[in-house]
TIRO-160952 format. One line per 3 residues: for each residue z, y, x of N, C-alpha, C. Coordinates in Angstrom, 3 decimals. Example, Ala and Ser with C-alpha at 12.3 -4.5 7.8 and 13.67 -1.06 7.14 Angstrom:
BEGIN
7.800 -5.690 13.190 7.800 -4.500 12.300 7.800 -3.300 13.200 | 7.080 -2.250 12.850 7.140 -1.060 13.670 7.870 0.030 12.900
END
This chain:
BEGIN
186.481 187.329 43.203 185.414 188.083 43.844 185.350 187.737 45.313 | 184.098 187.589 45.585 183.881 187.544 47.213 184.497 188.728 48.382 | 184.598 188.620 49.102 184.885 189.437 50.300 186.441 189.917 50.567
187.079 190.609 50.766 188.147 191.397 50.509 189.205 191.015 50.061 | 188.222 191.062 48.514 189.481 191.127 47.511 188.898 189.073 46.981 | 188.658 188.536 47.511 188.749 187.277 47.379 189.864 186.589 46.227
189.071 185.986 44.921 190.582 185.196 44.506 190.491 183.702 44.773 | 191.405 183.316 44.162 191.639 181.753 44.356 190.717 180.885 42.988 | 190.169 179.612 42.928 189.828 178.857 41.946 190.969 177.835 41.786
191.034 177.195 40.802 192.247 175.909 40.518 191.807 174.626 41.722 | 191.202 174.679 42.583 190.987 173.086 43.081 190.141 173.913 44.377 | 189.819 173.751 45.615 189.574 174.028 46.778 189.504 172.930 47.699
188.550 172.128 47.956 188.672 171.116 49.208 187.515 170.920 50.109 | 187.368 170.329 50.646 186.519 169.954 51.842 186.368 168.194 51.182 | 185.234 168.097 51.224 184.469 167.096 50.985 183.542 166.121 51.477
183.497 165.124 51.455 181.995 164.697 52.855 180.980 163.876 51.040 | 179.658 164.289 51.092 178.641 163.410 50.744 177.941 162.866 50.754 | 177.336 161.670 50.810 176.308 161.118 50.922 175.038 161.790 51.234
173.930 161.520 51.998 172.984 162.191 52.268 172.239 161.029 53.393 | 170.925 161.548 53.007 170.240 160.415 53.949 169.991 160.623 55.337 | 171.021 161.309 55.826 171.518 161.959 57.169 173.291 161.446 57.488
173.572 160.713 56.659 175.057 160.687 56.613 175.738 161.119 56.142 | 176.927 161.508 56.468 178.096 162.178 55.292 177.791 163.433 55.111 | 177.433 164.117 54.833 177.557 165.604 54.754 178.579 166.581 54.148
179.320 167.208 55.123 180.483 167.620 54.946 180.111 169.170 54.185 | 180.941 169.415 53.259 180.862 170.529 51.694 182.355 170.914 51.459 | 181.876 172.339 51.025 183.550 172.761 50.595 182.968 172.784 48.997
183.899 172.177 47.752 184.279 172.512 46.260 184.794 173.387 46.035 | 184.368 174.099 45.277 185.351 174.752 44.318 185.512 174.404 42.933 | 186.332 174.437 42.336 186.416 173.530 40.832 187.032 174.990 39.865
186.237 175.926 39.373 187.268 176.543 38.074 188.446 175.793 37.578 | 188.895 176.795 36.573 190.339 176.346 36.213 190.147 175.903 34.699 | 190.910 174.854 34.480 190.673 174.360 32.656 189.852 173.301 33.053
189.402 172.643 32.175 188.994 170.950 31.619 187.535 170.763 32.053 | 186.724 171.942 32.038 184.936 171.413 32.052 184.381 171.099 30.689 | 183.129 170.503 31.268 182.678 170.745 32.322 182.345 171.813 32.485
181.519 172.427 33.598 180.769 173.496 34.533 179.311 173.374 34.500 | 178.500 174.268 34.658 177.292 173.910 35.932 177.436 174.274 37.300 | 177.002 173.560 37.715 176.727 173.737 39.200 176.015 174.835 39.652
176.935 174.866 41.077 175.699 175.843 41.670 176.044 175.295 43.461 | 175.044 175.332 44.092 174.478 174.907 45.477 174.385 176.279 46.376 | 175.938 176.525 47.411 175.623 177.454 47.719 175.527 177.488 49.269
174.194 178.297 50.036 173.693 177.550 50.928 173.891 179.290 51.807 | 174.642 178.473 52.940 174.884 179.736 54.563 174.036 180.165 54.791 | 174.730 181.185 55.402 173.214 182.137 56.277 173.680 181.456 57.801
172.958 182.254 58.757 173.122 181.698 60.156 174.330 181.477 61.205 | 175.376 181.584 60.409 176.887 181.612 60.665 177.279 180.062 60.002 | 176.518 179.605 59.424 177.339 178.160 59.312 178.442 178.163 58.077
179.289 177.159 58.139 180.024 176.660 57.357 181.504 177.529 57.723 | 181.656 178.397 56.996 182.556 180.036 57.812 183.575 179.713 56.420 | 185.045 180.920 57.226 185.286 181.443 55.620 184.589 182.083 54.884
183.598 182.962 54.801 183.017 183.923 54.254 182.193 182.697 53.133 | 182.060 181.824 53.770 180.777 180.863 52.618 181.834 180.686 51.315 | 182.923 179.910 51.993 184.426 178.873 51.000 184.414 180.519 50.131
184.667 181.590 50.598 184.952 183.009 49.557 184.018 182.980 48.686 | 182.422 182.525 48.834 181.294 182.907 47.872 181.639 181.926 46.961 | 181.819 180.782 47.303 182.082 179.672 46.362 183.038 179.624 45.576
184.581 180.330 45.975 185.575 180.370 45.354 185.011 181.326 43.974 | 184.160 182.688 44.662 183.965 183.288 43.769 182.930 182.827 42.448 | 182.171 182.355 42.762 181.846 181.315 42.070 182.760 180.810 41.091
183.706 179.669 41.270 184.654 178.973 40.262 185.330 180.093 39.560 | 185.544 180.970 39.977 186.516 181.798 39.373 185.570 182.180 37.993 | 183.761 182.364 38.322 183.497 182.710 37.537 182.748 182.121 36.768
183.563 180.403 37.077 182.876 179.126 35.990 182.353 178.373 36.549 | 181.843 178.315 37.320 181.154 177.656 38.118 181.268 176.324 39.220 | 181.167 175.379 38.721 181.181 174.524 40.305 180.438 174.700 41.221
181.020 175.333 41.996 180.227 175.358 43.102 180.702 174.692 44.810 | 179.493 174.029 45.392 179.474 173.184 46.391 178.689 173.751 47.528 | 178.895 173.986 48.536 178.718 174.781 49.833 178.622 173.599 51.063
177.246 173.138 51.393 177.325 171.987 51.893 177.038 172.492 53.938 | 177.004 172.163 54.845 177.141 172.313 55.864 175.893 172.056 56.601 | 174.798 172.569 56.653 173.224 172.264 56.910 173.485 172.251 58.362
174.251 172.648 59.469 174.551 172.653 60.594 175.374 171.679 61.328 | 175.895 170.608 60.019 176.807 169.288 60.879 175.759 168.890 61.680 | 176.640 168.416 62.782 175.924 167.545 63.587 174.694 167.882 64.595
174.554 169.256 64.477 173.530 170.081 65.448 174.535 171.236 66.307 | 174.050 171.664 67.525 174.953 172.556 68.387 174.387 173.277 68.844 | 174.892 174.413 68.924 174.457 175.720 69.475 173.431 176.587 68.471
172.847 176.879 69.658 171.099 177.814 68.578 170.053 176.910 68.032 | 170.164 175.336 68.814 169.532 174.646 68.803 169.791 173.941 66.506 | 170.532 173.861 66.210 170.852 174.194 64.873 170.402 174.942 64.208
170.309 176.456 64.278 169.346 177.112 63.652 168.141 177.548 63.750 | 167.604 177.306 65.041 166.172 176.744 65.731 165.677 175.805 64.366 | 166.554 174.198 64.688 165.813 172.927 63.848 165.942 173.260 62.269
166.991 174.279 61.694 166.998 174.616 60.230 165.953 175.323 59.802 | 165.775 176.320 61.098 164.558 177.379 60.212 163.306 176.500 60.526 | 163.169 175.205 61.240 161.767 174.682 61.783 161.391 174.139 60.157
162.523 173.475 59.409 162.640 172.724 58.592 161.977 174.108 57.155 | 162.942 175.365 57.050 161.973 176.730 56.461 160.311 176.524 56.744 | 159.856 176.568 57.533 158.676 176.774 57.940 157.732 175.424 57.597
158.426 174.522 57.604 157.478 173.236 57.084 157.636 172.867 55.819 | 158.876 173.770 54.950 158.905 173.322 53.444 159.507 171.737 53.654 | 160.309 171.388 54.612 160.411 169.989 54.069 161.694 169.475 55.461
162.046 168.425 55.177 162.972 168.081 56.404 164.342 167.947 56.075 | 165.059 167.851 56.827 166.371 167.051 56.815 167.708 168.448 55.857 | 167.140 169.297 56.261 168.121 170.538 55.539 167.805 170.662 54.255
166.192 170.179 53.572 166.418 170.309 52.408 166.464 168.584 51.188 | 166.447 167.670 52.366 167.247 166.364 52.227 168.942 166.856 51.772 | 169.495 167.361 52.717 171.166 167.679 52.441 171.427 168.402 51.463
170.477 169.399 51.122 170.578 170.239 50.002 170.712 169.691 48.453 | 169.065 168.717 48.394 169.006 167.865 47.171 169.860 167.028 47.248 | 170.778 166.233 48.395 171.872 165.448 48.408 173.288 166.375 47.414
172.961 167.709 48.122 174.178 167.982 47.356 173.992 168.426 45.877 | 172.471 168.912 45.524 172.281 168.851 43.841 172.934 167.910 42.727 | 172.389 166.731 43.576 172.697 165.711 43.046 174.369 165.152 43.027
174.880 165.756 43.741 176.202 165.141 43.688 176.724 166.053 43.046 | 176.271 166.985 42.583 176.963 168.282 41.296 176.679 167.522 40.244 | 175.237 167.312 40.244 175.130 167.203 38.879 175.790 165.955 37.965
175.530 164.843 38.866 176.677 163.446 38.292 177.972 163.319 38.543 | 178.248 164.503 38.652 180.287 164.937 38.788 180.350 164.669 36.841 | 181.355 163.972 36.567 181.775 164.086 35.061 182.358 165.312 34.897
182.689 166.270 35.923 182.918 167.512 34.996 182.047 168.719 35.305 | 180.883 168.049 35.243 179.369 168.968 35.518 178.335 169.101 34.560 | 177.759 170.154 33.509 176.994 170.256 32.840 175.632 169.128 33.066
175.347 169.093 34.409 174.556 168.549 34.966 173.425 169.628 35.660 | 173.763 170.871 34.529 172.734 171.577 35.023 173.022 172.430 36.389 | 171.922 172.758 37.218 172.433 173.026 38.870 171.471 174.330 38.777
172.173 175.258 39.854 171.741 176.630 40.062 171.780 176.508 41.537 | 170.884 177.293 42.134 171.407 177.450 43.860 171.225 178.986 43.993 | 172.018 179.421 45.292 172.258 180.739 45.568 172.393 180.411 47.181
172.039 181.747 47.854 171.881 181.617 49.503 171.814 182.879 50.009 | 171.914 182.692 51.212 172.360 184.218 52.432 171.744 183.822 53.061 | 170.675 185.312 53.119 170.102 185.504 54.718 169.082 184.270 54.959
169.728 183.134 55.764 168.474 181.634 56.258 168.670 181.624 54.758 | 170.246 181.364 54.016 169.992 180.336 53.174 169.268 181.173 51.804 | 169.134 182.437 51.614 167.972 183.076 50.596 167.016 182.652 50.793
166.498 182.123 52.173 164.920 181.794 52.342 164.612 180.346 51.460 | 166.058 179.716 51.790 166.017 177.939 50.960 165.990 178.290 49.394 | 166.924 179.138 49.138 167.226 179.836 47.159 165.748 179.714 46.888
164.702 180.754 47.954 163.610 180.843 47.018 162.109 179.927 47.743 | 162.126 179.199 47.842 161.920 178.242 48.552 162.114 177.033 47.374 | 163.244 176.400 47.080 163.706 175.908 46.355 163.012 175.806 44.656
162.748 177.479 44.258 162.721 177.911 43.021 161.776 177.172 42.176 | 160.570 176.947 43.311 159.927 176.362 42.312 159.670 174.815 41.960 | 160.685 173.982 42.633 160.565 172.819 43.178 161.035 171.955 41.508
161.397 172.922 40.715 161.685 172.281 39.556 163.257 171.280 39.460 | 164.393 171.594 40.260 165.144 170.589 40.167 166.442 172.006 39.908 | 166.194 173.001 40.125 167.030 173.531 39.731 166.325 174.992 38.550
168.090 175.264 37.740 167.511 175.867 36.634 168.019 177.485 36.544 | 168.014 178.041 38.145 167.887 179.535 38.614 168.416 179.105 39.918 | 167.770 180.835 40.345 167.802 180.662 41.880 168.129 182.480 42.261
169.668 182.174 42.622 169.703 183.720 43.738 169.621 184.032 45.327 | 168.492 184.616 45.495 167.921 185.104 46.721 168.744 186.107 46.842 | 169.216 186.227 48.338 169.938 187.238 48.868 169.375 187.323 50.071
168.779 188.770 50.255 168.255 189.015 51.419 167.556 187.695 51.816 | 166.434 186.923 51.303 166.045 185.314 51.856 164.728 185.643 53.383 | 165.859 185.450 54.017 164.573 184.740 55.567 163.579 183.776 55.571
162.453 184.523 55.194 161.665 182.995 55.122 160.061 183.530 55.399 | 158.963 182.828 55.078 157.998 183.153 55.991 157.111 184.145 54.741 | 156.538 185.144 55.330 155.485 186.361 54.271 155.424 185.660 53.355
154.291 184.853 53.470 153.930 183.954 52.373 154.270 183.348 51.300 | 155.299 183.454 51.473 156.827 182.652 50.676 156.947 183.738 49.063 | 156.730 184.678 49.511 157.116 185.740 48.639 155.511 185.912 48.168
154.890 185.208 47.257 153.521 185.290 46.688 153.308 184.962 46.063 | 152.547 185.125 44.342 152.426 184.656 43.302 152.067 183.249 43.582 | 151.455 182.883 44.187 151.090 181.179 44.547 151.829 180.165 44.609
153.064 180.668 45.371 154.228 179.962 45.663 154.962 179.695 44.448 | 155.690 181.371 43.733 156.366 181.228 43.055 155.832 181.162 41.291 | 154.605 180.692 41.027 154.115 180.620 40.038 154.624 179.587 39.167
155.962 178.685 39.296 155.942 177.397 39.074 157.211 177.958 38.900 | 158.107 178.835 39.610 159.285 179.115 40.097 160.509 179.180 39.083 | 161.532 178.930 38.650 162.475 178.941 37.934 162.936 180.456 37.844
163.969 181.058 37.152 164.551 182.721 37.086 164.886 182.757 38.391 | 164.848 184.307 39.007 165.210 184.321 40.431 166.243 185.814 40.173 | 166.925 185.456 40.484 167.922 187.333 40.623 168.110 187.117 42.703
167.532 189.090 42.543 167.166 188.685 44.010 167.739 189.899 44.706 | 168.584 190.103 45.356 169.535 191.114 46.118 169.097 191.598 47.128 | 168.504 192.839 48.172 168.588 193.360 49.042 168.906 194.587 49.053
168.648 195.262 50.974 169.483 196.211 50.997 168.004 196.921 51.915 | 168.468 198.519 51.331 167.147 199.089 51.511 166.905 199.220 53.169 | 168.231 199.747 53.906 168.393 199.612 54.986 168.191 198.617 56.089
167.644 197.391 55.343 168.033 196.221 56.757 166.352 196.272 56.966 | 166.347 196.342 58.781 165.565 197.107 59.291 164.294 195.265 59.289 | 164.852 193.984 58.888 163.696 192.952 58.978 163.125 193.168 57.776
163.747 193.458 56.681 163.165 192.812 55.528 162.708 194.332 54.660 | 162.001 194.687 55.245 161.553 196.334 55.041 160.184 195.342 53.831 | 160.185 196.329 52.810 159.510 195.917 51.515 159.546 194.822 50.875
160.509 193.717 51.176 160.445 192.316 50.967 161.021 192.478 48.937 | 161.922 193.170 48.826 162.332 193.201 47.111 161.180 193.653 46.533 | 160.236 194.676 46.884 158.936 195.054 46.246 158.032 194.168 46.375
158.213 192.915 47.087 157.063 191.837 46.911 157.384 190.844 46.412 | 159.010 190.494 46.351 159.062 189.534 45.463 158.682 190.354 43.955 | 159.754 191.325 43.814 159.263 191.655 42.296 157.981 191.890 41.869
156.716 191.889 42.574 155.390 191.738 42.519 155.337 190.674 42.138 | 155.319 189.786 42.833 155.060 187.819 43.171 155.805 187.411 41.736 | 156.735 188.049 41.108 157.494 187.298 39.864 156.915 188.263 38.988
156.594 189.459 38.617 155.371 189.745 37.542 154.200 189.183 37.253 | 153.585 189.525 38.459 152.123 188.472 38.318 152.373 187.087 38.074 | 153.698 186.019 38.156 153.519 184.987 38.007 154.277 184.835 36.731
154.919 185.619 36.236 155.620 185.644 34.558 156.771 184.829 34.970 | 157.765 184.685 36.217 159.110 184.478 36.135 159.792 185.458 35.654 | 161.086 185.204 34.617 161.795 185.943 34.699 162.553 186.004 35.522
163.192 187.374 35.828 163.580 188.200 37.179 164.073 189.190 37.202 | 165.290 189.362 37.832 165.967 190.271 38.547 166.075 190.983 39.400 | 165.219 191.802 40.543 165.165 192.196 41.699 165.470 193.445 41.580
166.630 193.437 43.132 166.750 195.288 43.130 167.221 195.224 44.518 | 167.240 196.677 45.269 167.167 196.591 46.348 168.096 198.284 46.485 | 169.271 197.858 47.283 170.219 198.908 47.475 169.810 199.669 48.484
170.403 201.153 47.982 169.727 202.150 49.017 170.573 202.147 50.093 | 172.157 202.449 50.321 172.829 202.349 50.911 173.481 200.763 51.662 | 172.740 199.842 51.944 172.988 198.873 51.815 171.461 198.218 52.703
172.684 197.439 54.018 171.512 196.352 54.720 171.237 194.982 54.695 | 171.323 194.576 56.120 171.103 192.942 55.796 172.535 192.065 55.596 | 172.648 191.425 55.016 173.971 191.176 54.728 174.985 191.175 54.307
174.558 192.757 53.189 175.790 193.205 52.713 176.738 192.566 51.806 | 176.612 191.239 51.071 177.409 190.327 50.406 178.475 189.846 51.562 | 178.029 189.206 52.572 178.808 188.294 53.250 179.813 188.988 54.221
181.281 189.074 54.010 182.126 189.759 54.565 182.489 188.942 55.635 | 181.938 188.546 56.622 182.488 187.715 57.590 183.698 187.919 58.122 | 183.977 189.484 58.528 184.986 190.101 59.414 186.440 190.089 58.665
186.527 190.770 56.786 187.035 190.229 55.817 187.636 188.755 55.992 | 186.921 188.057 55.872 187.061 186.622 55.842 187.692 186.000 57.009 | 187.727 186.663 57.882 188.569 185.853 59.319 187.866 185.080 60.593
186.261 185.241 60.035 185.270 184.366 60.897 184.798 185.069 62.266 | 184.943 184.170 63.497 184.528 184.624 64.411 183.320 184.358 64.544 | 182.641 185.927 64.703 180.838 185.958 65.079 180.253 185.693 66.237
180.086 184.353 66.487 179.285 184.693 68.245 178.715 185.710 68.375 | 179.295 186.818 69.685 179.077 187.592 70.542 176.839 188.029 70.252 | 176.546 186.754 70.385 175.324 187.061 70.086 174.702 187.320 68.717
175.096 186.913 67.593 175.390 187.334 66.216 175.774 188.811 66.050 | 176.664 188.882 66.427 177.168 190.404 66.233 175.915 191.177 67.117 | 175.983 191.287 67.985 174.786 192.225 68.689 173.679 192.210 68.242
173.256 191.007 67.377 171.849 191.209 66.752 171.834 191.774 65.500 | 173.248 191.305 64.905 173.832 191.791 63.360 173.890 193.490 63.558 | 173.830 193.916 64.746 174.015 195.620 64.901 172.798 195.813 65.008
171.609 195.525 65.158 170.694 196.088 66.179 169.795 196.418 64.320 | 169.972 194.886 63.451 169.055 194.790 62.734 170.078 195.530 61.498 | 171.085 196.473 61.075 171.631 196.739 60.141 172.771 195.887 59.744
172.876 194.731 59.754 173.706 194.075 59.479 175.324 194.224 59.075 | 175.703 194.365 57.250 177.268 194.710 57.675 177.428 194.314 56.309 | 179.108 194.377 56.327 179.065 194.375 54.801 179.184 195.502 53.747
178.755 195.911 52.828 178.816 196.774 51.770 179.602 196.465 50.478 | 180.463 196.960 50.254 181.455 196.312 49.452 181.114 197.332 47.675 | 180.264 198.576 47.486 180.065 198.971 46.437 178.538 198.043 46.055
177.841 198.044 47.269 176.339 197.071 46.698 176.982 195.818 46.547 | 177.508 195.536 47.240 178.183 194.034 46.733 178.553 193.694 45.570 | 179.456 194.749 44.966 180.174 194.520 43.902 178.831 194.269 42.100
178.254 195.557 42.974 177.292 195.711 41.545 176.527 194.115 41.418 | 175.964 193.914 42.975 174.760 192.984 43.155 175.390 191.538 42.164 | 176.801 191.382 43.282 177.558 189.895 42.267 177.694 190.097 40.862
177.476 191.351 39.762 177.752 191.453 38.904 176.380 191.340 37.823 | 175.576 191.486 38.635 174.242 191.070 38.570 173.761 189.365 38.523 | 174.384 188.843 39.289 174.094 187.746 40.023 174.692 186.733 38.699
176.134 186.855 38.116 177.012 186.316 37.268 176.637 186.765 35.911 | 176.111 187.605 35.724 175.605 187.853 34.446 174.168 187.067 34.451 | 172.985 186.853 35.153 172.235 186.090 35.327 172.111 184.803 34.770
173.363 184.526 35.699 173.560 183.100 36.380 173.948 182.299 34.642 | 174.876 183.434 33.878 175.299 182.866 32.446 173.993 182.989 31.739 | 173.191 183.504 31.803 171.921 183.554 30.902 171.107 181.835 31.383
171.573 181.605 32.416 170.297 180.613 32.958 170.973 179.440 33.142 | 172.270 179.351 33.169 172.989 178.168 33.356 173.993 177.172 32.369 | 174.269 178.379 31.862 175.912 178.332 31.001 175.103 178.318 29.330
173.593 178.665 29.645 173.627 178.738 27.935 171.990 177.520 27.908 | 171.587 177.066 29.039 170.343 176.283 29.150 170.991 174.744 29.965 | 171.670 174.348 29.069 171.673 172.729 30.175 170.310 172.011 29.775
170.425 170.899 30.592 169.668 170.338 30.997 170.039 169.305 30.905 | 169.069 167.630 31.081 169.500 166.604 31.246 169.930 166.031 32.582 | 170.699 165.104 32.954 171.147 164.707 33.876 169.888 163.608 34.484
169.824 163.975 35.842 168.994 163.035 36.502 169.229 161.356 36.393
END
């Protein structure tokens, strides 16, 4: 499980992959036993390549899963990094979701990979999860709390869209009605879907940063207070239990062919 009570997977490393940006540096997690897995692509919120990410991923393997956590922030510094990531949100296109499909792809032609790939994301990286959904290369998508532009969340967009299980918290003071419009946007467009939205519970409540050992720039934290920001460890628990029961309906029982 993520946060806290964090466990271990059989295999844990740091990785660099190919990408048409250069190496792109990724943490693995590998479950335990022979394989294969499916994949899953699990993408930071605005904190970067933290412990709190390596915990989502571990939790992940533990619960079957390969999962790969790639670093959309190598090689950029400061704010100026999540400035050029979210520029890349806003145009649907660009070098962050180059690294992303870099790392699809290197799940899926792992020999101990179903082939089939799932992605999951925090905060920026919910905005990429659903963003992503309908792009057809992956076969579910969990939105968590996703930052991304109104529009994004509209039958238009997601009419094409793969299963989405989609997590927020009623409290976080940006994303005020955002679970009532995706779950709109995925009725009217006949995805199947998961959406729910915790009462006790804000922006962030999956990602235990403080748990995890990660230091928050000073300016992070002050904005992480202003806008709700914390972790919730009972919405958490339910939401991931949500998320893994999903994730086996859409992954573990639907492969796919290998690219």
């Amino acid at each position: 499980m993520a946060g806290r009570a964090a466990g271990r997977s059989s295999a844990m490393t740091e990785v660099r992959i190919p990408s048409a940006h250069g190496q792109l540096p990724a943490y693995v997690a590998r479950p335990e036993g022979e394989g294969p897995w499916p994949g899953v692509v699990v993408i930071h919120d605005a904190g970067g390549m933290s412990q709190d990410l390596r915990n989502q991923a571990d939790w992940l393997a533990n619960e079957g899963y390969l999962a790969l956590a790639p670093d959309l922030f190598f090689g950029r510094r400061g704010l100026t990094c999540i400035v050029a990531v979210m520029r890349d949100v806003h145009a649907r296109k660009g070098r962050s979701f180059d690294d992303i499909e870099a790392a699809r792809e290197w799940l899926a032609a792992r020999d101990d990979s179903t082939g089939t790939v799932g992605v999951i994301g925090y905060c920026m990286g919910g905005g990429f999860a659903l963003l992503l959904a309908p792009s057809g290369r992956f076969a579910v998508s969990s939105v968590n709390y996703g930052t991304a532009p109104r529009d994004v969340y509209t039958e238009g967009l997601l009419n094409r869209a793969c299963p989405i299980v989609g997590s927020y918290g009623a409290k976080d003071r940006g994303m005020r009605g955002a679970a009532d419009r995706l779950e709109q946007a995925l009725m009217a467009a006949g995805v199947e879907h998961d959406v729910k939205e915790y009462p006790e519970a804000g922006h962030g409540f999956l990602n235990d940063h403080e748990g995890a050992g990660d230091r928050v720039p000073l300016l992070f934290a002050v904005m992480g207070r202003l806008s709700g920001t914390r972790y919730d460890e009972k919405s958490a628990k339910d939401a991931r239990r949500r998320i893994i029961a999903f994730f086996d309906t859409h992954l573990k029982s639907r492969p796919v062919p290998r690219d």
